[in-house]
C-alpha positions as CSV (number, residue, x, y, z in Angstrom):
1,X,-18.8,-6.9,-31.1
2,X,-15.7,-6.5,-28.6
3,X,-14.4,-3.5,-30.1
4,X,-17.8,-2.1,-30.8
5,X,-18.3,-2.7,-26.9
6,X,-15.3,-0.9,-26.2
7,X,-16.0,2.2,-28.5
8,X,-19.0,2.9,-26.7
9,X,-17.6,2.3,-23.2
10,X,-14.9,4.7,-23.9
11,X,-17.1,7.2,-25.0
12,X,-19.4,7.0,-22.4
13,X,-16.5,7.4,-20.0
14,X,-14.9,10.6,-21.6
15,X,-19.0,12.0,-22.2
16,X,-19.0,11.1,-18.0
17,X,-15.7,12.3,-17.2
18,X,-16.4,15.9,-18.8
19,X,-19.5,16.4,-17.1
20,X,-17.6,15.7,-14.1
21,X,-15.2,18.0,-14.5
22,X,-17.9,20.6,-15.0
23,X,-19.6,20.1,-12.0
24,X,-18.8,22.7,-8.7
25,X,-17.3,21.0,-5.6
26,X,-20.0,21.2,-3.1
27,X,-19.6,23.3,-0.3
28,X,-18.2,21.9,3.2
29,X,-20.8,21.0,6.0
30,X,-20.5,23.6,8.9
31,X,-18.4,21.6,11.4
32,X,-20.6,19.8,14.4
33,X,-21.0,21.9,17.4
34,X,-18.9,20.3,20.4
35,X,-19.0,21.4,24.0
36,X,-16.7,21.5,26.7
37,X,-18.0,18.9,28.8
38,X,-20.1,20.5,32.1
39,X,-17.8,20.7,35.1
40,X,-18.2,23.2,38.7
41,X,-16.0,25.1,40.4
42,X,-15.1,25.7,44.0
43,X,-12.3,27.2,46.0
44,X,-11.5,25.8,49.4
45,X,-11.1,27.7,52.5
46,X,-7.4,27.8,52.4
47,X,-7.4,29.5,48.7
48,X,-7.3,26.5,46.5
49,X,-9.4,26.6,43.6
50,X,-11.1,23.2,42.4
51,X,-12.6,22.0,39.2
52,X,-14.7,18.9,39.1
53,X,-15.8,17.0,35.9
54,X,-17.9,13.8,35.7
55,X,-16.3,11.8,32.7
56,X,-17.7,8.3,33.1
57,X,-16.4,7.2,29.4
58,X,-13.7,4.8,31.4
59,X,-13.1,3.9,34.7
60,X,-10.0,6.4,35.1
61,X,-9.3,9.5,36.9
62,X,-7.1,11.9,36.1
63,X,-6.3,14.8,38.6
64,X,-3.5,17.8,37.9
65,X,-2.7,20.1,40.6
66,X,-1.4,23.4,38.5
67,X,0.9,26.2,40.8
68,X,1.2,28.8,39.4
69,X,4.8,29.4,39.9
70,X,7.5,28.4,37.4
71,X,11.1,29.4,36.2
72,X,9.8,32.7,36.2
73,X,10.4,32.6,39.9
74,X,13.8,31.2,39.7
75,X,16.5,33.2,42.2
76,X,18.0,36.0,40.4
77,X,21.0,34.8,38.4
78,X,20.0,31.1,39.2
79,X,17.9,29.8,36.9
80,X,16.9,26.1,37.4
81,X,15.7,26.1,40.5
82,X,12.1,25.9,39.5
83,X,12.3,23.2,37.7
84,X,14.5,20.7,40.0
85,X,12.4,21.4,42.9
86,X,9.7,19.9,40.6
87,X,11.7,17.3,39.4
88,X,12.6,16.2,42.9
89,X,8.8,15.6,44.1
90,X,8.5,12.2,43.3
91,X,12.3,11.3,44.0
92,X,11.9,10.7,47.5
93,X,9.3,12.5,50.5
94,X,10.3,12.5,54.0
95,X,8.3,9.1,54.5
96,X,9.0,7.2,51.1
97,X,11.9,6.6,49.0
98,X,11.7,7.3,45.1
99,X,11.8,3.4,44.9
100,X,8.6,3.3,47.1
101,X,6.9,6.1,45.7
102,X,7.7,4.6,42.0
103,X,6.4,0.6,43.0
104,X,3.3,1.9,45.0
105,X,1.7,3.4,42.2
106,X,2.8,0.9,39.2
107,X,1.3,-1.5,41.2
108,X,-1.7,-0.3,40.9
109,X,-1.1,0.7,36.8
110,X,-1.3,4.4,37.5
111,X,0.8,7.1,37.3
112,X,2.2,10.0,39.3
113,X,4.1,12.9,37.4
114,X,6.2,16.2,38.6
115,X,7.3,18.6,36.2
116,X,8.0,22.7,36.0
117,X,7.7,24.6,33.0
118,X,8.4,28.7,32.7
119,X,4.7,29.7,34.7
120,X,3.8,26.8,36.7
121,X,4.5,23.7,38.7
122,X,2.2,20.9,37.9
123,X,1.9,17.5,39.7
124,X,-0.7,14.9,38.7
125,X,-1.7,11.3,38.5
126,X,-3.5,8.9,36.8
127,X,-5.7,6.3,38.1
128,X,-8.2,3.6,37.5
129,X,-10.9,5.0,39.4
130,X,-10.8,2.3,42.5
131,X,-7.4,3.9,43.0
132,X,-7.9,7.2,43.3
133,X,-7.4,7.2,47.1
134,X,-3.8,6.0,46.4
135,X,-3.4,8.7,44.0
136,X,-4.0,11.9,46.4
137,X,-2.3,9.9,49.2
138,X,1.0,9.9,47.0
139,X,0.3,13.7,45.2
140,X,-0.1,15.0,48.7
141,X,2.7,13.8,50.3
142,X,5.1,14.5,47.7
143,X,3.4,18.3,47.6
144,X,3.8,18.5,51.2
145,X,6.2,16.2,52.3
146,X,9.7,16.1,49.9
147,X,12.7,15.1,51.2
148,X,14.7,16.6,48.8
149,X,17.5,14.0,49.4
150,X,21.1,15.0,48.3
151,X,22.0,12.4,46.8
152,X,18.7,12.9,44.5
153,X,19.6,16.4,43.3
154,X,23.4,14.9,42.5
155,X,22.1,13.0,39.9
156,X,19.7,15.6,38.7
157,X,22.2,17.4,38.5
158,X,24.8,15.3,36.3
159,X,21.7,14.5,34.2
160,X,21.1,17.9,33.6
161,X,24.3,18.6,33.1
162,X,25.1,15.8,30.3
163,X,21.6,16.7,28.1
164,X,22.6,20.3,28.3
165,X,26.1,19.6,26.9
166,X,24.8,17.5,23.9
167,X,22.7,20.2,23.7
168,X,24.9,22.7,23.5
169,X,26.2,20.9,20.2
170,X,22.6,20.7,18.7
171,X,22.0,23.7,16.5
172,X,18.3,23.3,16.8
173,X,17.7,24.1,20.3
174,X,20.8,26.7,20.1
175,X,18.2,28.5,17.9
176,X,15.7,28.8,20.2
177,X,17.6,29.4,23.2
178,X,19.2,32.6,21.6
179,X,15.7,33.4,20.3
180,X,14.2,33.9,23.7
181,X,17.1,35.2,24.9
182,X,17.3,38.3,22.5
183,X,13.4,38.6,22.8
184,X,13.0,38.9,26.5
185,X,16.7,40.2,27.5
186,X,16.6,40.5,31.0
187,X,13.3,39.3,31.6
188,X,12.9,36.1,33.4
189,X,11.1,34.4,30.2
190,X,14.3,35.0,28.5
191,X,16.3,32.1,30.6
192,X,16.4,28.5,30.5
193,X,13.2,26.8,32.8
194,X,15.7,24.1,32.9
195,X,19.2,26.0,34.3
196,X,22.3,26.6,32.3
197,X,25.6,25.3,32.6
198,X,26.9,27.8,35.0
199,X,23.9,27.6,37.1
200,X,23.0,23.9,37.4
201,X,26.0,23.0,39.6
202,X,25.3,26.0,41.6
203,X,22.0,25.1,42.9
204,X,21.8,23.9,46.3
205,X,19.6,22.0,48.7
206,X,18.6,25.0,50.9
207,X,17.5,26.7,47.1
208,X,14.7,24.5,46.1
209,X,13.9,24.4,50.0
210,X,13.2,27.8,50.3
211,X,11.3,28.3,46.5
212,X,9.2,24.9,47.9
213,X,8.4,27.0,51.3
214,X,7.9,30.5,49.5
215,X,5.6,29.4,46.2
216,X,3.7,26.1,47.0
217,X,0.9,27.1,48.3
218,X,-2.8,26.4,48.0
219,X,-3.8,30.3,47.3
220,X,-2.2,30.4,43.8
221,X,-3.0,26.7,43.1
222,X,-5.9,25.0,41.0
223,X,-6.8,21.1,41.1
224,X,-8.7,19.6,38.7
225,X,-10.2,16.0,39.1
226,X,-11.8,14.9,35.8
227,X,-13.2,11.4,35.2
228,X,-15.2,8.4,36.8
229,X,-15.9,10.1,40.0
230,X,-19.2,12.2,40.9
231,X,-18.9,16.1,41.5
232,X,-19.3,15.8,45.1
233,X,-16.9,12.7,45.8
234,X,-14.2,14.6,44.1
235,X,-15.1,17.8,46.1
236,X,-14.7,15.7,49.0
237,X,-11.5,14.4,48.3
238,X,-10.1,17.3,47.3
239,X,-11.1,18.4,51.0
240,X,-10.0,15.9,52.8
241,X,-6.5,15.6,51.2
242,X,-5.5,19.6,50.2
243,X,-7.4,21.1,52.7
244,X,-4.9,21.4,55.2
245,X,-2.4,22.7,53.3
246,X,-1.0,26.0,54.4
247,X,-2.3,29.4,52.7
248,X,0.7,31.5,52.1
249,X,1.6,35.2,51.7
250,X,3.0,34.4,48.1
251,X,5.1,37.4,47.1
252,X,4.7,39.1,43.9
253,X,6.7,38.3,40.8
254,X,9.2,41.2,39.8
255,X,8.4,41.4,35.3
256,X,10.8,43.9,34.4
257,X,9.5,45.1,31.1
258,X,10.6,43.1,27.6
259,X,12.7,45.3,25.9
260,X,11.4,46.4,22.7
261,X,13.2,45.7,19.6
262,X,13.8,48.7,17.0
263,X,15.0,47.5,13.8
264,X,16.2,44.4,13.0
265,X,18.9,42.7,15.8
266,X,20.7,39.7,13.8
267,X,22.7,36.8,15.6
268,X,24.7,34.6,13.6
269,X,25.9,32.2,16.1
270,X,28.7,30.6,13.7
271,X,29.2,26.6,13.3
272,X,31.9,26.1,11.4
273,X,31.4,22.4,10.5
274,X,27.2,23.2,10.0
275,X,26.0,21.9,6.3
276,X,22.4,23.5,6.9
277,X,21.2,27.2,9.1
278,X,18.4,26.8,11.4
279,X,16.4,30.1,11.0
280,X,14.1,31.8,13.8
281,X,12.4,34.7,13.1
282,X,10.4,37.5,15.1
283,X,9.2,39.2,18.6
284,X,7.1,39.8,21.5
285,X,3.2,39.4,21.2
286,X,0.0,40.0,23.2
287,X,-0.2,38.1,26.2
288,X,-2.5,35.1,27.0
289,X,-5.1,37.0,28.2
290,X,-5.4,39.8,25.4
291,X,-9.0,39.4,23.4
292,X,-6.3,40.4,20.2
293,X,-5.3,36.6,21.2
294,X,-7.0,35.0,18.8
295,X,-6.6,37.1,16.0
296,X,-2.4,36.3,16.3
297,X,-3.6,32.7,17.0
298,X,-5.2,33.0,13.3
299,X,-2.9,35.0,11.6
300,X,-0.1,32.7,13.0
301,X,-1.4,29.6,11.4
302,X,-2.2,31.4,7.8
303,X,1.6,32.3,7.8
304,X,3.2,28.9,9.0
305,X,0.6,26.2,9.9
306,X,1.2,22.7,9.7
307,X,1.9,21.6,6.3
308,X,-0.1,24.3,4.7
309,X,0.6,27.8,5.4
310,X,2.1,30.6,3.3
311,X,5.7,30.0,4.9
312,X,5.3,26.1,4.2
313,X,4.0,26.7,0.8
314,X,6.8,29.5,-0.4
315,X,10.2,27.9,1.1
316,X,8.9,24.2,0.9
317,X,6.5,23.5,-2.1
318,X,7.6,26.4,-4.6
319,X,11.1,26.6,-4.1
320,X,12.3,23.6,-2.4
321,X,13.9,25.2,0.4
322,X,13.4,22.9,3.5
323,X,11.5,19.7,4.8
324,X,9.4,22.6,6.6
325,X,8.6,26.3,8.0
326,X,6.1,27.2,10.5
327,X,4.8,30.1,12.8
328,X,4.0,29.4,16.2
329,X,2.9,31.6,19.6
330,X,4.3,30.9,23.1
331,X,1.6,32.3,25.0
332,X,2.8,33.4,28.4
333,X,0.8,35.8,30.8
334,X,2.7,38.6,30.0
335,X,4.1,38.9,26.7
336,X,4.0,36.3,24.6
337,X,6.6,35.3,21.4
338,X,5.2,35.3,18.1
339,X,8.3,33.5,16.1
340,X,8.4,31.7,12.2
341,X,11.3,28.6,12.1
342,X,12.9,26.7,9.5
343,X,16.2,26.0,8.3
344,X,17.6,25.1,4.8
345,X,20.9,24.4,3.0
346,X,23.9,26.9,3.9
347,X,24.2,28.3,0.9
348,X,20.7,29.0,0.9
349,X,20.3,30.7,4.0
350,X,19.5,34.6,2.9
351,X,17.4,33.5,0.1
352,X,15.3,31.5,2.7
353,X,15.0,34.1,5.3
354,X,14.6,37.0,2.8
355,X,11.2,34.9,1.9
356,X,10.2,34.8,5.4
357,X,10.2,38.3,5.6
358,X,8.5,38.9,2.5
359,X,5.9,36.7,4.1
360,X,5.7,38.5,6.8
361,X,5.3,41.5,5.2
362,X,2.8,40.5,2.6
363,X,0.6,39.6,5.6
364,X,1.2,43.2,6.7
365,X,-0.1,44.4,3.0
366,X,-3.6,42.9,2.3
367,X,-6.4,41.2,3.6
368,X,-6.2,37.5,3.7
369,X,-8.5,35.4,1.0
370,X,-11.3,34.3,2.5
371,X,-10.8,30.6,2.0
372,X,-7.3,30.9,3.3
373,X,-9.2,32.3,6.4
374,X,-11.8,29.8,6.2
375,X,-9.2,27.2,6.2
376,X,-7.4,28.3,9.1
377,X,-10.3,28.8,11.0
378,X,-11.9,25.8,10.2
379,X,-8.4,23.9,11.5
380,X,-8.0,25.7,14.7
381,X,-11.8,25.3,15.3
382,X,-11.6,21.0,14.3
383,X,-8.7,20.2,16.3
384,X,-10.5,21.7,19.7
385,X,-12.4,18.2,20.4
386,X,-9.3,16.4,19.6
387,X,-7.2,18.5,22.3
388,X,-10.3,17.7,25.1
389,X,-10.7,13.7,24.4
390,X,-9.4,12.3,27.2
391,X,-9.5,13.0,31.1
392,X,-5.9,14.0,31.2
393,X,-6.8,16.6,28.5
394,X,-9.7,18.4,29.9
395,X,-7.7,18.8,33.4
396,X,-5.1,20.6,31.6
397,X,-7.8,22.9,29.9
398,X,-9.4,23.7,33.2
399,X,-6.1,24.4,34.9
400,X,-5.3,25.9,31.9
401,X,-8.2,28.1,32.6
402,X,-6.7,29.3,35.8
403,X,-3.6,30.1,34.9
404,X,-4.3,32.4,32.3
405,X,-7.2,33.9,34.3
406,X,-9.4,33.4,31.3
407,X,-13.0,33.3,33.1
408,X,-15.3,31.2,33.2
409,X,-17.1,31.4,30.1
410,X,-13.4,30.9,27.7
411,X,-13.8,27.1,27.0
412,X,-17.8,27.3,25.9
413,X,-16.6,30.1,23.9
414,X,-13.4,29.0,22.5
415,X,-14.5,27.9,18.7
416,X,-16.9,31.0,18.6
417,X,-14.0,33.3,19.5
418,X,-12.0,31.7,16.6
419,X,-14.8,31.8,13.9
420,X,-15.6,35.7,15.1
421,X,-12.2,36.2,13.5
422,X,-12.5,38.4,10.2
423,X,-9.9,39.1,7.4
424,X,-9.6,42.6,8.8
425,X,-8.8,41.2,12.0
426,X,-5.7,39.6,10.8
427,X,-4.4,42.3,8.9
428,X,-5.0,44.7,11.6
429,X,-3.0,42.4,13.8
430,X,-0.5,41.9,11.3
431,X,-0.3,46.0,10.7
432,X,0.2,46.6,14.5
433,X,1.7,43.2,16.4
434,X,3.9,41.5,13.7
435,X,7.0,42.7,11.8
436,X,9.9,41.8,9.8
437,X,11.0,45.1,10.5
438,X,11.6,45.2,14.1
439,X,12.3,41.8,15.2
440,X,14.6,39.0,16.1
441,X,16.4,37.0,13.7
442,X,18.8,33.9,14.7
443,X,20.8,32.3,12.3
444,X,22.8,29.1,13.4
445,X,24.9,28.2,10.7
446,X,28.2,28.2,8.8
447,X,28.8,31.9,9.3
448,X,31.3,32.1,6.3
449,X,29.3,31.1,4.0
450,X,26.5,33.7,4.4
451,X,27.0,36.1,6.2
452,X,28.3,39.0,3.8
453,X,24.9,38.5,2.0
454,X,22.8,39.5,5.1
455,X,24.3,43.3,4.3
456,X,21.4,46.0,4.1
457,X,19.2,43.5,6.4
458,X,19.8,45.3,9.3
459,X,23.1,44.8,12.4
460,X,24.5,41.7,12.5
461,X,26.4,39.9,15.1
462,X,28.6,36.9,14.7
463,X,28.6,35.5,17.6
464,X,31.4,31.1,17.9
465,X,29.3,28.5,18.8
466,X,31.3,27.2,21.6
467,X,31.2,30.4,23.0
468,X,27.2,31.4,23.1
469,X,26.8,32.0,26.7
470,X,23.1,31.5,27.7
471,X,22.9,33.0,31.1
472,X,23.4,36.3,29.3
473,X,20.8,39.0,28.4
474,X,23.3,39.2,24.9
475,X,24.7,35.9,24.4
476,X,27.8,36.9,24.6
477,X,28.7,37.4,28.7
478,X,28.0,41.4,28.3
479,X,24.9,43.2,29.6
């Protein structure tokens, strides 16, 4: 009776198993519609704009002051400055010490931040919500108040200086350094946010003195206060502690154009004792504000998403290339970098970047299969409520917002403008704002090994490691 039992089990599995097989996957359920969460807008008298959003999930506030002045308003020739004024907020105002500044918030489990990037300044804090006063009592006086101590931008300074020397070694952010710097030339998105090794011991006091004085100032400044406070008690803290803060007569940025590149411009910054080539690839894009945004936004994930786009698939998957290749945007308010990275064994660098430009180029050729378009899309469109979950996230969205200038309507409209993307979107993107043709390539790697195989791809330069010199427009101390 067992093996009879058996039989019959066995074919009932296989009879099972084949109609399985047969059947169609069913179709994915359209993805549930979530909002950006209801917020209002005001600007105060002295020019500061403020958002306020009621998020009463926990009893935290988060609020993130956004200037919008960065690195890209560094001093000619003295890049850095930007950034260690930032960094010097919270070390120190001219009525607390970094110590005090540091113990009054921890003590209340909170936290107060200060950080510059290549657009903006931000400052913000985080706060149980009984604790809020404490928080624009210490944002506020290190806005308006910092001491800038000496002795504080010393060690900045030697800090600085030790990160940028190991990363000076580090071929990885060698790669992107040169990358920007060949993009943007000139251009003040083309230098360090954070300074150089020349620069760094050259900035003074009386620098981030005068950037504080010239670009802090409430008329090209957003706050955002998002969590476990009503509309009109954050409206009324935001007046009582920002409102006397000085409008300014901010001067104008100087943006030099971005040069454009004809043809291919090669760097082979050469490492001599390198077992692997890190690989950057491409050019300037639309800026931030563009509506052709979010067609490079799509076309950049079908060529080098996370895990599954075409780069990751070709050099990973099929040939076994690298641990991973990707395309990414760096949107900025001018013109943004649209860039595909990777690296892979030495001897198998021109292989690997000859198949990123065949990727490039076969997004150039055809439209894209609509489930690889669906897919993407569907991505970019899932992972919004995952980027606004938390109160620090939706501040950053709504100074996001202001920085960019994308009106009022862009964060209810965000997923729609993503699923209004079409096949013939991307490839007329691809047609008109990406090339393997005319673009940027970096290759930091064992120069020996390689670089006679990159003939016929276009001009190369070979450029020692230890003698890449970042503060200029060619890497190489000419102009």
């Amino acid at each position: 009776m067992k093996k009879v039992f058996g039989f019959v089990g066995l074919f009932l599995l296989a009879a099972c198993s084949t109609k399985t097989d047969q059947q169609v996957a069913p179709e994915p359920k359209p993805l549930a519609r979530v909002e950006f969460p209801t917020y209002e807008k005001r600007v105060l008298s002295n020019g500061l704009t403020v958002y306020a959003l009621e998020y009463h999930e926990q009893p935290v506030v988060a609020v993130r002051l956004m200037i919008a002045a960065g690195a890209d308003r560094d001093p000619a020739n003295l890049p850095g400055v930007a950034a260690f004024t930032a960094d010097l907020l919270n070390k120190g105002t001219k009525t607390r010490t970094a110590t005090q500044i540091a113990e009054a918030i921890d003590q209340v489990g909170g936290s107060v931040e200060a950080s510059g990037d290549m657009e903006s300044t931000v400052i913000s804090a985080s706060v149980l919500t009984d604790s809020v006063g404490l928080a624009f009592e210490l944002m506020t006086d290190v806005l308006m108040n910092p001491a800038f101590a000496p002795p504080e931008l010393a060690r900045a300074q030697q800090q600085s200086l030790s990160n940028l020397t190991a990363n000076m070694e580090d071929p990885d952010f060698i790669a992107d350094a040169a990358f920007d710097r060949l993009v943007y030339g000139s251009h003040p998105y083309g230098h360090l946010t954070t300074g150089t090794l020349m620069s760094i011991p050259r900035i003074k006091r009386e620098d981030l003195i005068q950037f504080h004085d010239k670009y802090y100032a409430p008329n090209i400044s957003a706050l955002a206060i998002v969590g476990d406070l009503s509309t009109s008690d954050s409206f009324k803290l935001a007046e009582q502690w920002f409102g006397s803060w000085t409008k300014k007569d901010v001067p104008r940025p100087e943006n030099p154009e971005v040069p454009k590149i004809e043809g291919r411009r090669i760097v082979v910054i050469d490492k001599p004792d390198a077992v692997q080539t890190e690989i950057r690839v491409g050019h300037s894009t639309v800026p931030r504000k563009d509506p052709d945004y979010f067609n490079v936004l799509v076309a950049s994930y079908i060529l080098g998403g996370t895990g599954s786009g075409r780069l990751s698939q070709t050099l990973r998957v099929e040939r076994g290339l690298t641990y991973g290749a990707y395309a990414s945007i760096q949107p900025r308010k001018g013109a943004g970098s649209f860039y595909s990275t990777t690296d892979t064994r030495t001897e198998k660098t021109v292989e690997a970047l000859n198949l990123v430009l065949a990727e490039l180029q076969k997004l150039r050729d055809s439209e894209v299969p609509v489930p690889e378009l669906q897919n993407a899309k569907s991505y970019l469109i899932g992972s919004f409520p995952l980027s606004i979950e938390v109160p620090n996230d939706l501040a950053s969205r709504l100074t996001t917002v202001f920085l960019y200038d994308l009106g009022e309507d862009y964060l209810k409209t965000y997923r729609d403008k993503l699923a209004d993307v079409s096949a013939g979107d991307v490839l007329r993107i691809a047609k008109d704002k990406i090339s393997g043709d005319n673009a940027a390539i970096v290759l930091v790697g064992k120069a020996d090994d390689f670089k006679e195989q990159l003939e016929g791809l276009g001009k190369v330069e070979v450029v020692p490691m230890k003698k890449v010199d970042l503060d200029s427009p060619n890497l190489t101390g000419g102009q």
